[in-house]
N, C-alpha and C positions, 0 to 999 in steps of 0.2 A: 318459210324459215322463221322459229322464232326468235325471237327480239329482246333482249336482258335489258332492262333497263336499271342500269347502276349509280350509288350514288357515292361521289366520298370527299370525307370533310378531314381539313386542315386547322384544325388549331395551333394558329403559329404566336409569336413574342408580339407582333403587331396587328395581326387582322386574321380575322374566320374567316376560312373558304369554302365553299361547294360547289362541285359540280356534276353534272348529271350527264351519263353518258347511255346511249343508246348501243349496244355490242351485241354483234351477231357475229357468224364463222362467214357468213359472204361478204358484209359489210364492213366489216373489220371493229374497231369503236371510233365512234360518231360524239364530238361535244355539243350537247344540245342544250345549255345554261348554267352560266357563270356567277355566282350570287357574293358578295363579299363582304364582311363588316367591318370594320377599323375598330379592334382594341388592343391597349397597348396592357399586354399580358404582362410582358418582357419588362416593360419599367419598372413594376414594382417588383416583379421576381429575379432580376437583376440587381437592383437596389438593398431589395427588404431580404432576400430571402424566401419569401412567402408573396401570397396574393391574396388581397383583402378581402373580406363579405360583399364589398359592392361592386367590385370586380367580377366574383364568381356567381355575382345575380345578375349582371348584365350579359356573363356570357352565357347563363341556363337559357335568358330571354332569347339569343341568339341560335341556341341549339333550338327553340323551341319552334320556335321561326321556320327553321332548317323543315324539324320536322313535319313543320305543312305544308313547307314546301313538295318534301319528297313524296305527303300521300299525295297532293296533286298530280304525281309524275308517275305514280302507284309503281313505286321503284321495286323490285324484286329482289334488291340485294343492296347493303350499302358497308362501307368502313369507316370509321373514326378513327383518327391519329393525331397524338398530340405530340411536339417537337421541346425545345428547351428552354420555352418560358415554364409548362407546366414542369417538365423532367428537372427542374433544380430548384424547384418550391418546397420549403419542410413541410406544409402543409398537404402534399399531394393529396394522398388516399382520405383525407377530408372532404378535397375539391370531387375526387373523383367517385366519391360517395353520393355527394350533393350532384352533380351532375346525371349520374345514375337513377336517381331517386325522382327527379324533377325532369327529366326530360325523356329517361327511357333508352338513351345511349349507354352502351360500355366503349368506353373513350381505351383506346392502345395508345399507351406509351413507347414511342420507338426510342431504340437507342441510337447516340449519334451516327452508330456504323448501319444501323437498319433504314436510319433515313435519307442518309447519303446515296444509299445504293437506293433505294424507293425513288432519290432524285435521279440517279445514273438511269434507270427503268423508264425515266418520263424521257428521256432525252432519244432513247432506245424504241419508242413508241412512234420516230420518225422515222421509223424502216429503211428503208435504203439508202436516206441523208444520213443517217448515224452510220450502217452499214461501212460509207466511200469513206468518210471524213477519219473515220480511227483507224484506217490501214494505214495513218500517218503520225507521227510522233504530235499527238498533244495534249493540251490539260483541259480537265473538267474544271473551272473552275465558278462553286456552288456559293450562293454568297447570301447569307439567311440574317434573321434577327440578331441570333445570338454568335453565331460564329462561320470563315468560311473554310470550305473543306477544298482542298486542291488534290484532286486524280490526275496523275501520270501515265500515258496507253504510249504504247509502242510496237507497232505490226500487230494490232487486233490483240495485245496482251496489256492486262493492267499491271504496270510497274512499283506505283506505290500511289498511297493515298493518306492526305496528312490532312488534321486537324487543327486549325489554327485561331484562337480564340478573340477572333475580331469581326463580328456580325456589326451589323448596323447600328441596330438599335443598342447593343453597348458599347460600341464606340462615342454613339450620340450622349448616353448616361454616364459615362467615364468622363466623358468632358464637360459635361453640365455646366458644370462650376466657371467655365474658362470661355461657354462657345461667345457671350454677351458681354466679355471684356477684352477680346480678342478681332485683329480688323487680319488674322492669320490662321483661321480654321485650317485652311488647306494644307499650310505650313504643318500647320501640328499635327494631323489626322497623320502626314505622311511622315512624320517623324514616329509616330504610333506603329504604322503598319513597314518602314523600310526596314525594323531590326528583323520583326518576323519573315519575311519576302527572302531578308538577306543569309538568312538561318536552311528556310525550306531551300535553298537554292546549293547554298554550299555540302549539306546534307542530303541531296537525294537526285539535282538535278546533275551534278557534274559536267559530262562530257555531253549527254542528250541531249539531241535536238528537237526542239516543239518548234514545230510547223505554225499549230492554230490552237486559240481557244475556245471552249466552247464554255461560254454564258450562261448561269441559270439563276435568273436574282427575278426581284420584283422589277417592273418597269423598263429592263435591260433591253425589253423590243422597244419599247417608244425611243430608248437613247439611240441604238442603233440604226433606226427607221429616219431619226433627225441628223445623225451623220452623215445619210446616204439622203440628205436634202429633198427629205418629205417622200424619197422612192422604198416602196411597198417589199423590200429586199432584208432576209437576214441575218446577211454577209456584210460586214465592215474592213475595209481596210487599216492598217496600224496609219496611215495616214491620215486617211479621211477622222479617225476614230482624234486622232490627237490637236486634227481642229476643231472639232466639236469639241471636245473640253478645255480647248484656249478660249472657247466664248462662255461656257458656263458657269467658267471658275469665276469670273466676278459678277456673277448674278446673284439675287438676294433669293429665299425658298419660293417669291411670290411669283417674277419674274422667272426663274427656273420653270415653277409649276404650268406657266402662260406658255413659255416655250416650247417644254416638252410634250406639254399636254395630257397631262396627269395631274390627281385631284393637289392640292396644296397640302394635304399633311403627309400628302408620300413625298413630295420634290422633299421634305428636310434629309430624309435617307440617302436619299440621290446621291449625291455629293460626295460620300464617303465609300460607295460603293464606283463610283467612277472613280477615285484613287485610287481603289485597292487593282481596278481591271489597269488603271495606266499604268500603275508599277510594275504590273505582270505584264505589259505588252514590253515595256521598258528593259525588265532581267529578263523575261524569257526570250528576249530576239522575236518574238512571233512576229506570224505577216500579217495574220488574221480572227477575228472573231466574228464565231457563227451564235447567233444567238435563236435558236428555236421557238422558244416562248411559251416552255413547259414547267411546270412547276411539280411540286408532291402529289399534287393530287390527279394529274397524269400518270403518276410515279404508280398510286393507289392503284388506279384502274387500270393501268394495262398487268400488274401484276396480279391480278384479279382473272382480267379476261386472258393471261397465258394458262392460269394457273385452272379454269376454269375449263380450258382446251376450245374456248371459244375465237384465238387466235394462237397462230403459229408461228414459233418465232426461230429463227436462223442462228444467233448468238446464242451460244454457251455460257450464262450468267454463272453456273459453279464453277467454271473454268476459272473466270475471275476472280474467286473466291479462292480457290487452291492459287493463283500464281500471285496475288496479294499477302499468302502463309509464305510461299515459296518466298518470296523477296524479303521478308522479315526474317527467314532462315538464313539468307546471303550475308543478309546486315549481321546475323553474330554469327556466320562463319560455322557452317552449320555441313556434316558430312553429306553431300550431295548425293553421292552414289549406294550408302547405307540408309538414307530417308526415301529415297525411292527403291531399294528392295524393299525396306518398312511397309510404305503404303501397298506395295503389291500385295505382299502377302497376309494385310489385313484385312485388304478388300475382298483377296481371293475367301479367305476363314468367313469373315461377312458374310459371303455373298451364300454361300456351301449352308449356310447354318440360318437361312428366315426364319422357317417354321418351330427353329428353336428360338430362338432373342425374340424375336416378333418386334424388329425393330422396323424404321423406314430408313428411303434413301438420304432421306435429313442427318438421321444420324451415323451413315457411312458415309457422309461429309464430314462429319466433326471426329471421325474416326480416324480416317484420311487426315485433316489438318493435325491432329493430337501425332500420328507418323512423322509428320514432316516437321515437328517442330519438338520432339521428345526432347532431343539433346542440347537446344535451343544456351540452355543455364553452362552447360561447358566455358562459354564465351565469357561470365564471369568467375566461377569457382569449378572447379575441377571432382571438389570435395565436397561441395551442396549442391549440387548438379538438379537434383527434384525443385528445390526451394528458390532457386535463382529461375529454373525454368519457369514454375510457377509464376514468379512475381512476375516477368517477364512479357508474361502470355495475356496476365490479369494486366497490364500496364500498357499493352500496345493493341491499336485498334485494328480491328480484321473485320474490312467491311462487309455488309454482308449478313453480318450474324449476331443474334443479340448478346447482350449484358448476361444471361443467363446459359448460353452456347457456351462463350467465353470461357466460363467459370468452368462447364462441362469438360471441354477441353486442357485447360490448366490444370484443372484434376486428376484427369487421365494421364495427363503428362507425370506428374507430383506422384501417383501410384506407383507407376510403372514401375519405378525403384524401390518407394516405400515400401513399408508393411501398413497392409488396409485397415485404415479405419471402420470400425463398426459405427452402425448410425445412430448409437445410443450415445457416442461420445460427439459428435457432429450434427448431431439433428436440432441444434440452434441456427444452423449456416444452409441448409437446405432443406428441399420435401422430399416426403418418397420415392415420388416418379423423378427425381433430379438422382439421386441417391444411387436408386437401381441402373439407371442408365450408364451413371458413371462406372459400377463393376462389370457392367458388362463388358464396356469399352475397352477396359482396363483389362481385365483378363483375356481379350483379346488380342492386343499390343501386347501384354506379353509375352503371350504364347509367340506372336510373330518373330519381336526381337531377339527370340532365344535364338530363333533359325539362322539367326545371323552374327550370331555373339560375338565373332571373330569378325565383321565389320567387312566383309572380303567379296561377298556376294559370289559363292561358290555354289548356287544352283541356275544352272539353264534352265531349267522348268520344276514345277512343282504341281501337283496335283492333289487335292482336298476330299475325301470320301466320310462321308456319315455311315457308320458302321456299326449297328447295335448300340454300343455304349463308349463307343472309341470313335474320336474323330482322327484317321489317317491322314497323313500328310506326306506323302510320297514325294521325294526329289529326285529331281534328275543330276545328278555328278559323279565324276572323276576323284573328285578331289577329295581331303580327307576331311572327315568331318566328325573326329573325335571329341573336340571342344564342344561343340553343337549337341548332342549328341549326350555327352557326361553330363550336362545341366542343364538339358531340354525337361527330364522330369521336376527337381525340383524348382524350375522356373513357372513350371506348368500346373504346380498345386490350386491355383486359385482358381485357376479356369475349369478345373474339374469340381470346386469348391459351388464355383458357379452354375454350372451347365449342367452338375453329374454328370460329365460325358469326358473321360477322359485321349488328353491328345497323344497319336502315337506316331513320332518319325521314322520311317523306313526310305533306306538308300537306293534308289537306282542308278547301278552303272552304264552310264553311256558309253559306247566304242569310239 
């Protein structure tokens, strides 16, 4: 059977990671070396804005490193991803020139929603632990450099996922000023993080119950492992878990680092991230945290070796992906019953038309979510319905999907009403493959929402035929469908604009 040998690296706010994973279809993936360097990325691109020349030499040395490591391992395949010390430097495409150039990497920039779900995927990579644990009401909560992100699951559905801009390492640079004249850090960190806590909670958590948390920071096993008094377990209880932080709060970072057992420039992090877990065991009532001991770059590689069909996985990660749209649909109050005829009959057009669009299943996802979230803008203006949808969509994170999905999305939304732009007037804002993607979608939505103009969902079935130059769309109803019907063609201009294939409704009465 053969044997991939992968590799994939994390450039995070504080330290470069690699690891090297062996994945096969019998084996499953195997971690076979864990390599790590400490640089504080995050300081000055928290601080400055940017990351300095001697910064981005230390870290080429680091990539360099990496990559003798990997011929040693004579790795077959590797990923590079960087997080939001490099994603909020004005400097970027300098660093990641200079990186390119000197070490022979193309470094990915995730976006916060791509590497949240990257971290969702490592936790997912514990099979049948992940599997038991989320047919229970509780929160992912993801706790990084720069900010932590909390996921909401309830019965195997993800309910919402919020971004909240309190990471370690800038909470540690927001304080700077204050940590060396203060005998009250703890005080203040949690004055820092109880506005936020108390916001996420009134805002999303309401009436839900969270059972457990699950843990994904730096060092969160060693905390865990020293709550359960040195036992090799990790599962904490909300008890266990809150004597252990009555002995560490008055430890100094030296004394921390001796106890936990972790290097001494990690214990300074510690501290703020054991806050932010006690305030969440604290509002959310939980009983328990499971902390796994996975990070991104498990995230990397199992999303590698599914995607590679080198493992098989039970979860439905698009599923999550649509009921994370869906729930941002609730929040503005969004027709239910009219975004799910939407999606059907986009997908159905979709699906009928490959070998025309020559799109993939990627993008009848964002076709799908661009359905379920058209009318979104209602909730504020009635009368700028495209433009409120738009900002909307561009303003709220859908994990999952990058910075450039997003926009894909918002667009198609923002069209569906408008009249379309040609890319002679917009081609400062996008490329061509973003460009063409977007009319496609678009012409498709709204061929669909014509079907439905009347919002009433008056077909039982419908049926989709490619037919010389006409796409038929046969319904099944009773009902009258003159609305539908009067302004099915001139809704349908663009899509024949599009496709040359014009769409043509025809009624079947059912008895």
């Amino acid at each position: 059977m053969k044997m991939t040998v992968f590799a994939a690296i994390d450039i995070g706010s504080y330290e470069v990671g690699m690891k090297i994973y062996e994945i096969s279809i019998k084996n499953g993936m195997r971690e076979i070396d864990y390599i790590r360097r400490r640089i504080e990325l995050g300081k000055e691109a928290f601080a400055d804005g940017r990351i300095s020349p001697q910064k981005v030499d230390e870290l080429c040395r680091i990539l360099t490193e990496f990559a003798v490591i990997m011929k040693g391992y004579r790795t077959d395949a590797s990923r590079v991803c960087a997080t939001s010390a490099l994603r909020e430097s004005e400097n970027l495409l300098i660093i990641l020139d200079q990186i390119r150039v000197r070490t022979g990497f193309a470094v990915e920039i995730l976006s916060n929603s791509e590497q949240r779900f990257l971290g969702y995927k490592s936790i997912a990579s514990k099979g049948n632990e992940f599997n038991k644990i989320i047919q229970k009401g509780i929160a992912i909560v993801d706790i990084g450099g720069g900010s932590t992100q909390i996921s909401l699951f309830d019965k195997d559905s993800l309910v919402t996922t919020q971004n909240i801009r309190l990471g370690t390492l800038r909470m540690r640079q927001k304080l700077s000023s204050i940590i060396d004249k203060t005998t009250r850090f703890e005080e203040i960190v949690e004055e820092l993080v109880n506005r936020e806590i108390y916001d996420f909670k009134k805002l999303f958590l309401k009436d839900r119950e969270i059972k457990n948390i699950i843990a994904v920071s730096d060092y969160i096993k060693n905390m865990v492992r020293k709550a359960n008094e040195g036992q090799n377990d990790s599962f904490v209880t909300r008890e266990k878990y809150m004597e252990f932080f009555g002995k560490i709060r008055t430890m100094n970072s030296e004394q921390m680092s001796t106890y936990i057992g972790v290097p001494s420039e990690g214990a300074s992090l510690i501290m703020t991230s054991a806050i932010v877990y006690k305030r969440l065991f604290e509002e959310l009532n939980a009983e328990l945290i499971w902390a796994p001991g996975v990070n991104l770059d498990d995230g990397i590689a199992y999303d590698f070796a599914v995607g590679s069909g080198l493992i098989q996985t039970e979860h439905d990660f698009e599923n999550d992906i649509l009921a994370a749209a869906k729930n941002i649909g609730k929040r503005y109050m969004y027709d239910k019953g009219h975004s799910q005829m939407l999606e059907k009959l986009t997908t159905e057009i979709f699906d009928r038309m490959k070998k025309i669009h020559g799109l993939s299943k990627r993008e009848r996802l964002l076709l799908q979510i661009a359905a379920i979230l058209h009318d979104c803008g209602k909730y504020i203006s009635m009368s700028s319905v495209s433009d409120c949808s738009y900002n909307i969509i561009m303003s709220t994170e859908i994990i999952g999907i990058s910075h450039r999905e997003r926009e894909v999305v918002a667009n198609v939304v923002k069209y569906m009403r408008e009249d379309f732009r040609y890319y002679e007037e917009i081609n400062e804002k996008i490329d061509v493959e973003t460009y063409l993607l977007i009319a496609k979608l678009t012409a498709i939505l709204r061929t669909a929402n014509a079907l439905d103009r009347s919002h009433k969902q008056k077909f039982k079935d419908i049926k989709v035929v490619l037919k010389e130059k006409q796409l038929v769309i046969t319904v099944d109803t009773i009902e009258n469908i003159d609305l539908e019907s009067g302004l099915f063609n001139r809704k349908t201009d663009f899509f024949e604009e599009v496709y040359s294939m014009k769409p043509v409704i025809k009624q079947r009465k059912g008895i």
